[in-house]
C-alpha positions in Angstrom: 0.0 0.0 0.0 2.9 2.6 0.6 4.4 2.1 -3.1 0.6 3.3 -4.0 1.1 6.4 -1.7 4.3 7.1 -2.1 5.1 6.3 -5.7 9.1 5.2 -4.8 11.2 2.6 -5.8 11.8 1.7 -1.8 8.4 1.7 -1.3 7.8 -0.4 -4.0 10.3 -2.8 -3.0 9.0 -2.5 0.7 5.3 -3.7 -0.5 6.9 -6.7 -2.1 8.9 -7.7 0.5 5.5 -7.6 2.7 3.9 -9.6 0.2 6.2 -11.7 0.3 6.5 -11.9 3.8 2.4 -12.8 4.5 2.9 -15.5 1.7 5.7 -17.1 3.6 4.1 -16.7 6.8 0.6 -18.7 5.3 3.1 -21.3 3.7 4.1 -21.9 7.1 0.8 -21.7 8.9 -0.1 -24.1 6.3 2.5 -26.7 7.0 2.5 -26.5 11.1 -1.6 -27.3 10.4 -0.2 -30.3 8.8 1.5 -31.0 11.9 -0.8 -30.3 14.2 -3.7 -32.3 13.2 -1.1 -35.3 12.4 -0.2 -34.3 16.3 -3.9 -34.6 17.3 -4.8 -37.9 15.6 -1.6 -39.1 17.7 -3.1 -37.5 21.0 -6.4 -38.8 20.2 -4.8 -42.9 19.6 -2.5 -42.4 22.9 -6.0 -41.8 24.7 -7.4 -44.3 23.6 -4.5 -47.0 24.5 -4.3 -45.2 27.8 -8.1 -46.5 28.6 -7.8 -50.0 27.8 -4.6 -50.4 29.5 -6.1 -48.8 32.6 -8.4 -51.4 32.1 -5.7 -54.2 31.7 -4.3 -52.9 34.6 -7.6 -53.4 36.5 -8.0 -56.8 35.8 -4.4 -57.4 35.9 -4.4 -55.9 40.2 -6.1 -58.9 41.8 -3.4 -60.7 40.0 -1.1 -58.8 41.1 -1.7 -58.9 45.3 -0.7 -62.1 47.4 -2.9 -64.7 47.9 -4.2 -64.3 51.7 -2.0 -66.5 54.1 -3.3 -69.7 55.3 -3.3 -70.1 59.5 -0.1 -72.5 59.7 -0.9 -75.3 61.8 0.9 -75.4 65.4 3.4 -77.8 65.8 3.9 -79.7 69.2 1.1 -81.1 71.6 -1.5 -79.2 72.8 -4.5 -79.4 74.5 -7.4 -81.0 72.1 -4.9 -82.8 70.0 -5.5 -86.2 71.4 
């Protein structure tokens, strides 16, 4: 808009170079939104692993704990044993 204005070779050369500028910037804009919804299909798959291995986990817990100990039998003589 200046090289309309001002009617210069800078400002000509000033508009271009903010042309220029915008159309690099949307190139770029362009490619990160590449890369972010490539990112958010990732984030979406990592949720849904993160469920069922909550859910693994789950089933996998009682598994998991010791088995509740048995009374161990007293050894010797005692009253009842007869």
């Amino acid at each position: 808009m200046a090289a309309m204005v001002l009617r210069s070779d800078y400002a000509t050369k000033m508009s271009v170079y903010v042309v220029r500028a915008f159309v690099k910037m949307r190139d770029e804009l362009t490619a990160n939104l590449g890369v972010l919804r490539r990112l958010s299909e990732i984030d979406k798959k990592l949720i849904e692993h993160d469920v069922v291995l909550r859910e693994v986990l789950e089933r996998l817990q009682p598994l998991l704990n010791p088995p509740p100990e048995k009374p161990k039998p007293k050894i010797g003589f005692h009253r009842g044993n007869r």
